[in-house]
KOLDOLUM-200945 format. One record per residue: x, z, y of N, C-alpha, C in turn. Coordinates in steps of 0.1 Angstrom, whole numbers, plus 5000, padded with zeros to 4 digits. Example, Ala and Ser with C-alpha at 12.3 -4.5 7.8 and 13.67 -1.06 7.14 Angstrom:
513250784943512350784955513250784967/512850714978513750714989512950795000/
// end
This chain:
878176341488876876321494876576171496/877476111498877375971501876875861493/877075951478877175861465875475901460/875176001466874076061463872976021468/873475991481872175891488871875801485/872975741484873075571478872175531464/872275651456871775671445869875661444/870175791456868775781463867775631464/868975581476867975471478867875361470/868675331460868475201448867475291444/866675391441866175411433864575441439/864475421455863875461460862075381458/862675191457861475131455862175041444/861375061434862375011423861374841422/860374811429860174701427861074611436/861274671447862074601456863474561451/863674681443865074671439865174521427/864274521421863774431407863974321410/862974321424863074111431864574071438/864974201443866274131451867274121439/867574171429868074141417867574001411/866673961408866373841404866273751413/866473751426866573641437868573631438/869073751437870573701437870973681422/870373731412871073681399870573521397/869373461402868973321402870173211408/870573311420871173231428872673251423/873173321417874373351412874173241399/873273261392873273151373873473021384/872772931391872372831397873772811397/874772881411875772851417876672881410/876972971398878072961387877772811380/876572811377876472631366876572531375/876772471387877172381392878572401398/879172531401880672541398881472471388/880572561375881572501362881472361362/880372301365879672141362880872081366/881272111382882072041392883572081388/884072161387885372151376885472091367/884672131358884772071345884371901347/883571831355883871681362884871621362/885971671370886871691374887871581361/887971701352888671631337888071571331/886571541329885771491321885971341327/885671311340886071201349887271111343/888371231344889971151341890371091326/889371161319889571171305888571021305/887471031309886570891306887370771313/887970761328888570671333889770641321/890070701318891570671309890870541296/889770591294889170501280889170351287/889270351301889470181304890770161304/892070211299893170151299894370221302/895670131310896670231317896470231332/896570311342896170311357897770321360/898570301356899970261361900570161356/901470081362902369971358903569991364/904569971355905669931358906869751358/906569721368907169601365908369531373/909069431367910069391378909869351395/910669371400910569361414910369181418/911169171411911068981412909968921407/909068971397907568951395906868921408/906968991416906169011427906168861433/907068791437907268651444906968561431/906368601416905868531408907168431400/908468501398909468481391909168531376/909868471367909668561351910668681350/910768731359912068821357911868941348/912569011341912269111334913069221330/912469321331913169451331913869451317/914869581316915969621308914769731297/914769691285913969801280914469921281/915669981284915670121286914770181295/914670081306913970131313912970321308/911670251297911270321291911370471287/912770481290913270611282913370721299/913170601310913270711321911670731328/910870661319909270701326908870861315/908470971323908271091320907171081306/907571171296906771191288905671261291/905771391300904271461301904471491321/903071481326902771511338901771611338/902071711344901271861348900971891332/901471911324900971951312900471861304/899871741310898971641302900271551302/900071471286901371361280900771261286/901971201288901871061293902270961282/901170831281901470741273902470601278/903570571276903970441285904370331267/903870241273903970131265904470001270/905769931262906069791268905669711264/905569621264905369471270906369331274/906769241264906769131262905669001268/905768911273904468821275905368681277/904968571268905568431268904668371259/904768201260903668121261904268041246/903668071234904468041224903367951215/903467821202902367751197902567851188/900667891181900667941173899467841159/900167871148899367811144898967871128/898167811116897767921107898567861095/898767941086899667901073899167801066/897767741070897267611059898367511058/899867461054900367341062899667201059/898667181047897767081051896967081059/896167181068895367171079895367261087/896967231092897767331101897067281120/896767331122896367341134897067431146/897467361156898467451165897767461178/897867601183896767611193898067691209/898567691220899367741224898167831228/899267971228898468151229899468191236/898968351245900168421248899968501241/901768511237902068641229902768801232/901768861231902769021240903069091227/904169081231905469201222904869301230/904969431216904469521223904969651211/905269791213904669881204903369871197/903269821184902069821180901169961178/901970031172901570201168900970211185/901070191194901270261206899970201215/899170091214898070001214897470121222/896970171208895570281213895470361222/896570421230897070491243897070401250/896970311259896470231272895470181267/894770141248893970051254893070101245/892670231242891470331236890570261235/889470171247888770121245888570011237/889569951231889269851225888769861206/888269721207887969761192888569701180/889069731174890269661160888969651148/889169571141888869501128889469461120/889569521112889369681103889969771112/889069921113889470011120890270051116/890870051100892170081095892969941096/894069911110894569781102895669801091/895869691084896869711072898269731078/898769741088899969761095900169781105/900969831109901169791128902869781129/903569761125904669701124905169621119/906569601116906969481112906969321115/906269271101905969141108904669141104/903969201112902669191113901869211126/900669171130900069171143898969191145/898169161156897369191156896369071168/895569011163894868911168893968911179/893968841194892668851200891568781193/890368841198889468781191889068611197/889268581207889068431206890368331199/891668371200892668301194892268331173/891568411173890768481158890268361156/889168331161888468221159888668101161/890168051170890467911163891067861153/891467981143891567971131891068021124/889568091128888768161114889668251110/890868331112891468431107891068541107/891568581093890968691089892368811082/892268971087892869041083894068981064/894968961069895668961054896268821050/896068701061896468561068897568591075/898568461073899768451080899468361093/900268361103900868311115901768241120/902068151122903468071128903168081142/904768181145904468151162906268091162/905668001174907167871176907067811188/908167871192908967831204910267831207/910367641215911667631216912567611202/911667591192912767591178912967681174/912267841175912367931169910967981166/911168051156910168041146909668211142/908668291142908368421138907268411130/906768451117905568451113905068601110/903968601108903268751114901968751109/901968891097900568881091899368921097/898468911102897368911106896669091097/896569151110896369371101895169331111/894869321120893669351128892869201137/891669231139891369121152890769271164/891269201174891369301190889869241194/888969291196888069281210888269401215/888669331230888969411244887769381250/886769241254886269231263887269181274/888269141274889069091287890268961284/891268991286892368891283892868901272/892769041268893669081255892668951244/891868941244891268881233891668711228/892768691245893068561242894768561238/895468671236896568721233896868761219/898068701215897968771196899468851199/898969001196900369091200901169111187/902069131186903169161177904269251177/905269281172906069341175907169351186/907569421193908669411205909869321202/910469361193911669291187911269181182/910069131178910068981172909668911185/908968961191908968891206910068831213/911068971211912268941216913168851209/913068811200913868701191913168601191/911768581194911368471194911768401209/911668511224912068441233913368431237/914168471232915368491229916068601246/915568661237915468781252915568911244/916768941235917069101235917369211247/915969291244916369421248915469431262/914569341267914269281276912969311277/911769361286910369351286909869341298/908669231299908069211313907369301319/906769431314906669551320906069581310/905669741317905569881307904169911313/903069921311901670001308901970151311/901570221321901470391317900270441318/899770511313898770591312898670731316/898270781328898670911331897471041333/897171111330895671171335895871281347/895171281351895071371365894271281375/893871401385893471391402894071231406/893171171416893471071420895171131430/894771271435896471321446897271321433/897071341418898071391410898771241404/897871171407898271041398899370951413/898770991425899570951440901271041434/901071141432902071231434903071171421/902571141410903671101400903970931402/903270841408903470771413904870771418/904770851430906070871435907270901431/907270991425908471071412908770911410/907570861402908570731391909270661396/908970601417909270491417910570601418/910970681428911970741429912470731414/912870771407912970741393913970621390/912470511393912870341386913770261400/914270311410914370251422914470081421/914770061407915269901405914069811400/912769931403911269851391910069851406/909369751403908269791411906769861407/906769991408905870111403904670101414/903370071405901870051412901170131407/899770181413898770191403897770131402/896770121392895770041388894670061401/894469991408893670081417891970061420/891569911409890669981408889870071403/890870131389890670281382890670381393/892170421400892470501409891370571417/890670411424890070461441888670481435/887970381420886870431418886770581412/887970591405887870781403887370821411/888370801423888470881430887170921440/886570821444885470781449883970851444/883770851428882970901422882671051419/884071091422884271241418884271291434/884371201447884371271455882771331460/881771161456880271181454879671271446/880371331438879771411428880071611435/881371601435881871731442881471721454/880571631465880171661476878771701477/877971661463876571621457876471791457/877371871443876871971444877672131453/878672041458879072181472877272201478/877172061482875872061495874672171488/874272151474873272191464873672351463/875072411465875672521459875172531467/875872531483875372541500873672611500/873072501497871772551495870972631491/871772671473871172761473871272891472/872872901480872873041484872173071500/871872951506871073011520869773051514/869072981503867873041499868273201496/869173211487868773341479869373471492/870173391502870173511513868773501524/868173411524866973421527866173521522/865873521505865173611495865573761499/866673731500867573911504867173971515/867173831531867173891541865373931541/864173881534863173881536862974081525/863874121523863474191514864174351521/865274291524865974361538865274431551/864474291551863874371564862774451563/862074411549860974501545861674641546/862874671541863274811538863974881550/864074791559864674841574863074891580/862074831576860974871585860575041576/861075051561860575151556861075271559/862675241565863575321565863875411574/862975311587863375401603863175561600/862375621596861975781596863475821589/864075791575864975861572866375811581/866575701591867375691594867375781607/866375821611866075921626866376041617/866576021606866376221604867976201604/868676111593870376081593870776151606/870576041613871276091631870876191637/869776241634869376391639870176491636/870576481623871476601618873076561618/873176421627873976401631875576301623/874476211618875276131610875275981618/877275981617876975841629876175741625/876575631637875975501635876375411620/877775421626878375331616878375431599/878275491599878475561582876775551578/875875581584874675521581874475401574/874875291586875075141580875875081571/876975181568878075171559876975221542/876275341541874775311531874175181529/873675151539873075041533873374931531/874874881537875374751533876174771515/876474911512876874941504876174911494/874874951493873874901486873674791487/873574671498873474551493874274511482/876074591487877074471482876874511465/876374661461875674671449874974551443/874274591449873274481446873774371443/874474281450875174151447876274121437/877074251435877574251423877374251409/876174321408875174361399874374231395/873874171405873074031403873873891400/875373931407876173791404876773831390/877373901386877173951374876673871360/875373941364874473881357873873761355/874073701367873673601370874473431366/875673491368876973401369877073401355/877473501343877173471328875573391322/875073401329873873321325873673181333/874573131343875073031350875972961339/877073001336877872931331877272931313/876372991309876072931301874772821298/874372841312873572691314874472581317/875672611319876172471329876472411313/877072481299877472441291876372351286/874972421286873872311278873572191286/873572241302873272091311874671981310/876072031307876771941302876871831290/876371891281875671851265874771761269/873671781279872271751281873071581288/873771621301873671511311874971401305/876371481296877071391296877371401279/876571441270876671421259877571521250/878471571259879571671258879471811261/879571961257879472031264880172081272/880172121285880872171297881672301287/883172241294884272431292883572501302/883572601295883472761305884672781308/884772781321886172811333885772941334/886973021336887073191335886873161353/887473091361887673111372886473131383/885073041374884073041380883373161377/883773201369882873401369883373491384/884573471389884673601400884273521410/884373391413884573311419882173351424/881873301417880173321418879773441419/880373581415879973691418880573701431/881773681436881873721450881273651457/880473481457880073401467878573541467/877873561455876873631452876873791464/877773861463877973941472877773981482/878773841487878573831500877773771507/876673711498875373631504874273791504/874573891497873673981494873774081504/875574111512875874151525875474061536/875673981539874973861549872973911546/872473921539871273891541871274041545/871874171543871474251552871174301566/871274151574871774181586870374251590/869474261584868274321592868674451594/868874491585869274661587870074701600/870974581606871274671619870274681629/869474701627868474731639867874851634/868074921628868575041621869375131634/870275121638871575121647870675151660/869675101660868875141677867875241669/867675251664866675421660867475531666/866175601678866175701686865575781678/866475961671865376021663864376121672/864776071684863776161695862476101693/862175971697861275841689860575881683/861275901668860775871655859876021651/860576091659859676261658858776271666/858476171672857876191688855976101676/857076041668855975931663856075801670/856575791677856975631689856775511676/857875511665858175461659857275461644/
// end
């Protein structure tokens, strides 16, 4: 009997039924696509922050009071390859102050550069954003390197030109595979190989620190932070901070932008409910006087019609929330060029917020709960 009323009354004013369906399915699509937006931010955030570089460093402790001191390259082999699932890139680093100059020996020109030993293969993980010339260079090993762009141009060097770097009486030469614009220091730096670094400064096995690249949450990048220094106890482990805090900062502006916006517009669409609610509490008093006349409690009454809301909100989030998350994918495309992942999580997630905004707007109906069916026969009501 219960299922039968219930049946009854969705079917009773079907315009009614029409609008509160399209005021909670509105509000369910709205509040699923700024769900997904704000998740999917989230990584889209960490993934763009990363294109400026590494947001960790690893370096000697004695650096700090501005000594040359420098770590053991093994080091390297004890910074984690993957964090929460996502790989971690770590790259070393050589850095010393060596003359370099170009193979003309009749109009050899010697210019002093710093040179960072480095993984060359390994560049493009801390420093994505940069730009190489030729995008294919002719090498990344060996004896070959790779040029900043201002040390480029005090020799006019061009991809497939040799190098003399010389210090102290030792001597490395190094063919010219790429020119670096970074836009920063790198462009005044000509990198090379780790090992020729190291022979040139006569420092086997040795590097002035290590670059890491990590992705995650500003808490997740805190959290591995920790791990490493625990880890390196003999290194002094930082993060980049002003990557870190502006992450962190932006994503906090953004995830507060659309909670407030979600906020909003489920008070609208329980507004829409409650305004539609009370229309059907005013329609309903005669059948609820006859209910209790024949002697049906209070509460199993009201247990009808909130049942039918939470219908209703299931039915609307639903529907609503699949046509939500497939707007959030176009307004992702639209606003960041990329299209937003559909998160499975934000489907139950927006049908239950949907629900329970569609039970909340019933509150008119308890006034339902004071119908006297002496009243309502009497005609009072």
């Amino acid at each position: 009997m219960f299922w039968r009323i219930l049946k009854r009354l969705l079917q009773a004013n079907r315009g009614r039924l029409v609008t509160v369906l399209l005021a909670l399915g509105a509000g369910a699509a709205v509040t699923a696509a700024l769900l997904n937006l704000q998740v999917d931010a989230e990584e889209r955030l960490t993934r763009e922050f990363r294109s400026f570089g590494a947001n960790v460093v690893v370096a000697p402790r004695a650096a700090e009071a501005g000594g040359g001191a420098t770590l053991d390259e093994a080091v390297l082999q004890r910074v984690p390859r993957q964090f929460q699932s996502a790989p971690v890139a770590a790259v070393p680093f050589l850095y010393l102050v060596a003359d370099v100059s170009d193979s003309d020996a009749a109009l050899r020109k010697v210019v002093p550069a710093v040179i960072a030993g480095t993984q060359l293969e390994g560049l493009a993980r801390v420093g994505p954003g940069w730009r190489i010339a030729p995008a294919s260079p002719l090498a990344l090993a060996g004896a070959h390197c790779l040029v900043g762009a201002r040390v480029a141009a005090q020799f006019a060097a061009r991809p497939g030109e040799k190098l003399l770097l010389r210090l102290d009486g030792r001597e490395e030469t190094c063919v010219v595979s790429g020119i670096v614009s970074a836009g920063g220091t790198e462009d005044n730096q000509v990198f090379v190989d780790l090992t020729a670094a190291q022979r040139l400064a006569a420092q086997p096995g040795r590097v002035s620190l290590i670059q890491v690249s990590v992705a995650g949450t500003p808490q997740g990048i805190e959290s591995f932070l920790g791990q490493l220094a625990a880890a390196l106890p003999g290194a002094s482990v930082r993060g980049v901070r002003q990557f870190s805090d502006a992450e962190a900062r932006l994503y906090e502006r953004i995830r507060g932008l659309l909670v407030a916006t979600v906020a909003l517009i489920l008070v609208l669409t329980g507004l829409c409910v409650m305004a539609a609610m009370t229309n059907a509490a005013m329609e309903r008093t005669h059948d609820v006087g006859l209910m209790k006349a024949l002697g049906g409690p209070v509460d199993r009454v009201l247990r009808l019609f909130l049942a039918e809301a939470a219908i209703l909100g299931v039915a609307g989030g639903i529907l609503g929330a699949a046509a939500g998350i497939a707007l959030s994918v176009w307004l992702g495309q639209a606003v960041f060029g990329v299209a937003a992942r559909p998160r499975l999580i934000v489907y139950p997630v927006s049908v239950a917020l949907t629900m329970l905004v569609a039970v909340a707007g019933a509150f008119p109906l308890r006034r339902l709960a004071s119908v006297k069916p002496a009243d309502i026969f009497r005609g009072d009501s």
